[in-house]
N, C-alpha and C positions, 0 to 999 in steps of 0.2 A: 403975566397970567400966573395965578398961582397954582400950587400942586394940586388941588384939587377939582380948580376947575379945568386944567389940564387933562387930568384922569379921566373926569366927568365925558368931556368933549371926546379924547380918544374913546372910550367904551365906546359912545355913540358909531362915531366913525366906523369902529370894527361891526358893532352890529349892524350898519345900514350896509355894511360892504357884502354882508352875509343874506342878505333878501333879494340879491336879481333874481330876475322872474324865471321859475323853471322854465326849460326847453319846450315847449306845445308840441306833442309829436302827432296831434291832428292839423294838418295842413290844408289851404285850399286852393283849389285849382280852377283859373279859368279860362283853360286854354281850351283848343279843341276837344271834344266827345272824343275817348277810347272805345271805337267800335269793336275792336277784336283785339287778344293777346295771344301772339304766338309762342311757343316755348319751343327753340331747336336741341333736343337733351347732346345730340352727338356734338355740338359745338357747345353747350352750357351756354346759353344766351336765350333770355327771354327779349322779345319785342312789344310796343305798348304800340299800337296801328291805330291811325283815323282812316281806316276807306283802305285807302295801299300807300300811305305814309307813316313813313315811321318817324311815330313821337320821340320815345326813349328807346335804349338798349340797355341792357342789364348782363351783368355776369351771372349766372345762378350754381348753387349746389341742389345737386340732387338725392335720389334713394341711396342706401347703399351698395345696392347692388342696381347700378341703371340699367342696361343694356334689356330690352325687349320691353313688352306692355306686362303693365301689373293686372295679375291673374290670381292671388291669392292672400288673403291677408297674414302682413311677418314677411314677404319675400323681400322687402327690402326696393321692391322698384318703382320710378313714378310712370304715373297710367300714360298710356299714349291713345290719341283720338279728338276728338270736341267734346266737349264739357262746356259747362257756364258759370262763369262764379257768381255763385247762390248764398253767400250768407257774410259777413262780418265781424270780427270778433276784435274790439279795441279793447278786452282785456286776455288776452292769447298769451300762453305761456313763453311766446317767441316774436315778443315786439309789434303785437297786431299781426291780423291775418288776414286775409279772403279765401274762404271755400268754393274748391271745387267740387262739380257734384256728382264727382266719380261716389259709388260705382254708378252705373245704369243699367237697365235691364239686361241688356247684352251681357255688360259683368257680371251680374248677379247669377246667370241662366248659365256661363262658363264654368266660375267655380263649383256651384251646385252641381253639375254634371262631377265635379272632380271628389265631390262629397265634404267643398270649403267654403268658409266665407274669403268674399273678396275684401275684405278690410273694408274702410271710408278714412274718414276724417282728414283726406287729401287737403293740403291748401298753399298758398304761396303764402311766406313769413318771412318774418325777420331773425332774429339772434336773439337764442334763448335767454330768457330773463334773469336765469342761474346763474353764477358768476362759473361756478364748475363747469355748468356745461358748455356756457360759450367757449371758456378756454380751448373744450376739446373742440367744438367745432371750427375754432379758429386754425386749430391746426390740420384740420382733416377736409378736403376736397367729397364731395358728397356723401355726406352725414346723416342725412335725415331718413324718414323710416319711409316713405317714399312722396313726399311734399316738394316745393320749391324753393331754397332759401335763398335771400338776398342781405344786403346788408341792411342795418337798423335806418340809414338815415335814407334810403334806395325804398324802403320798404314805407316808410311816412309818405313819400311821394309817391308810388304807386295807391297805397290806398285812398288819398285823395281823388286819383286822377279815373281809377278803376272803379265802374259801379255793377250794385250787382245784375242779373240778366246780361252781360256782358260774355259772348264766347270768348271760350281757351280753346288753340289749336296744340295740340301737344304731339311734337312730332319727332320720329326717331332722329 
């Protein structure tokens, strides 16, 4: 073979080696219905339930300030009660999301009594898309402003498996 078409032949080679198919981080699932998701915050373990089985387990980070229900927006903690995850976001600044649909009247009618809003934009995610910020989250045990996080590849398969109108039990 000569130098050229040597050349020719490697260029090819390196550029076919450079087009495997991105990652797909929509996944699909079809396994049993997720009827309900528990979130235990005192142990950091979310639950993915059919009925009274449990599908998956999770590790999760939480607010940064977990301990008690979130009462005010900026305190830093994730709500505790039922909720239902309400919405989807496959372009989420943290690896895809599902919203929860904290607040609810309950919430809304506490902090107003306190003369606050109660926050929203509650939801379970993945790892921020920033390279900066994941770092810091990679180092820090409940980071988020009071959401649920898991990891990026934890969180493609939950969002497959979780649809919206689905309760969240979120319990101390």
């Amino acid at each position: 073979m000569d130098r050229r078409a040597f050349a020719a032949s490697a260029a090819a080679s390196l550029a076919l080696a450079g087009c495997s198919a991105p990652s797909n981080k929509f996944q699909n699932y079809y396994g049993p219905r997720v009827t309900s998701v528990v979130v235990n915050k005192g142990a950091r373990h979310m639950y993915l339930l059919n009925e009274n089985d449990v599908l998956r387990k999770y590790k999760v980070d939480l607010g940064f300030a977990p301990l008690g229900h979130k009462r005010i927006e900026g305190d830093g903690k994730t709500p505790e009660g039922t909720y239902w995850i309400n919405r989807r976001n496959p372009n989420s600044a943290f690896h895809l999301s599902l919203g929860i649909s904290y607040p609810n009247a309950q919430d809304i009618a506490r902090a107003r009594a306190l003369g606050k809003s109660p926050g929203g934009e509650i939801f379970i995610h993945g790892q921020p898309n920033i390279l900066r910020d994941r770092s810091r989250a990679e180092r820090l045990s409940d980071w988020t402003a009071g959401c649920i996080a898991v990891k990026n590849g934890e969180m493609e398969e939950i969002y497959a498996m979780v649809q919206n109108g689905t309760p969240i039990f979120l319990n101390a």
